[in-house]
N, C-alpha and C positions, 0 to 999 in steps of 0.2 A: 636868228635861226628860224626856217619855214615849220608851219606846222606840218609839212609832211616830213620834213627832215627830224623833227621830234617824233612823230609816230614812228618813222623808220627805225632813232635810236630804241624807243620805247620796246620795240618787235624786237629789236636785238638783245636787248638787255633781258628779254623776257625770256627769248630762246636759249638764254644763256644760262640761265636759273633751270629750265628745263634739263636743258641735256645734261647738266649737274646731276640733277635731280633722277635720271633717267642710268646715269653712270654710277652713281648710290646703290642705285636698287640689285645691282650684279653683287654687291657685297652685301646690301642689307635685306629686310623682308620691304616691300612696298608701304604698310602701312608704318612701318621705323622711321621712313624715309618722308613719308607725307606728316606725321604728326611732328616729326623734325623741322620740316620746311613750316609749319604752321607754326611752330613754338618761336623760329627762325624770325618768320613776316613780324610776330607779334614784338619779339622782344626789342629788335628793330623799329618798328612804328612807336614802342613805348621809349625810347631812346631820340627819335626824331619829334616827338612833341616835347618830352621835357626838353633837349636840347636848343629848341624854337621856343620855350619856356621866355619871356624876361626875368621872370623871380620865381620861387618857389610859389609863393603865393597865387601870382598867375596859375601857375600848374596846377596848384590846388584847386584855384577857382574854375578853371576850364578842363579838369581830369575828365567828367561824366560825358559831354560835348565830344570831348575826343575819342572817349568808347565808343557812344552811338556812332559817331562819323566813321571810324574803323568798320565796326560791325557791320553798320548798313552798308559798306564800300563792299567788304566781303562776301554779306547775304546777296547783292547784284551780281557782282564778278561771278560768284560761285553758281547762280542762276541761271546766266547768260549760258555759263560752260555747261553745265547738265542739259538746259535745254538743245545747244547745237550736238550733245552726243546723243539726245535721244534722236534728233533728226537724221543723223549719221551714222547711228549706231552700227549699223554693215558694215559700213566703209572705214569707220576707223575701229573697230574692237572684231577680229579675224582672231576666231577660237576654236574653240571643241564642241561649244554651245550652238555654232549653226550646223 
C-alpha cells in the first residue's frame, strides 16, 4: 500500500469518527460528545498498548513511555488543530459573534 493511499485511508477513517461525532451532538450537548470521544481515544489507546503488550510485565515496564507517547501525540495533534482555526477562524466558525 502507497503512502498516499494510507493517508487517503487515514482522512477517511478520520472523517468518519467526525461526522459520528457531529451526528451525537443533535442528541447530546457538544462538550458530552467531545469528553466522550476523548474518554473514547483514551480507553482505546490503553487497550492497543496492552494489547501489543508481550506480558504483563512489559506493560508494566513500558506503561509511563506509553502515556508520555499518547499525551505528547495529543498535545501536537490538538495544537496543530487550534492553531489552523485560529488562522481560519472566519471561515470556518460562521456565528452570531461576527
Amino acid at each position: 500500500m502507497s503512502k498516499k493511499e494510507r493517508d487517503d485511508e487515514f482522512w477517511e477513517l478520520t472523517d468518519k469518527f467526525i461526522n459520528l461525532a457531529n451526528e451525537q451532538c443533535d442528541k447530546y450537548r457538544n462538550g458530552q460528545v467531545s469528553t466522550s470521544m476523548l474518554f473514547s481515544a483514551a480507553r482505546f489507546n490503553a487497550f492497543m498498548f496492552a494489547s501489543s503488550s508481550k506480558s504483563k510485565e512489559e506493560f508494566v515496564k513500558e506503561r509511563e513511555m506509553a502515556i508520555e507517547y499518547f499525551t505528547n501525540q495529543y498535545r501536537k495533534v490538538l495544537t496543530e488543530n487550534i492553531n489552523d482555526y485560529e488562522k481560519n477562524f472566519t471561515d470556518y466558525i460562521k456565528n452570531e459573534q461576527s
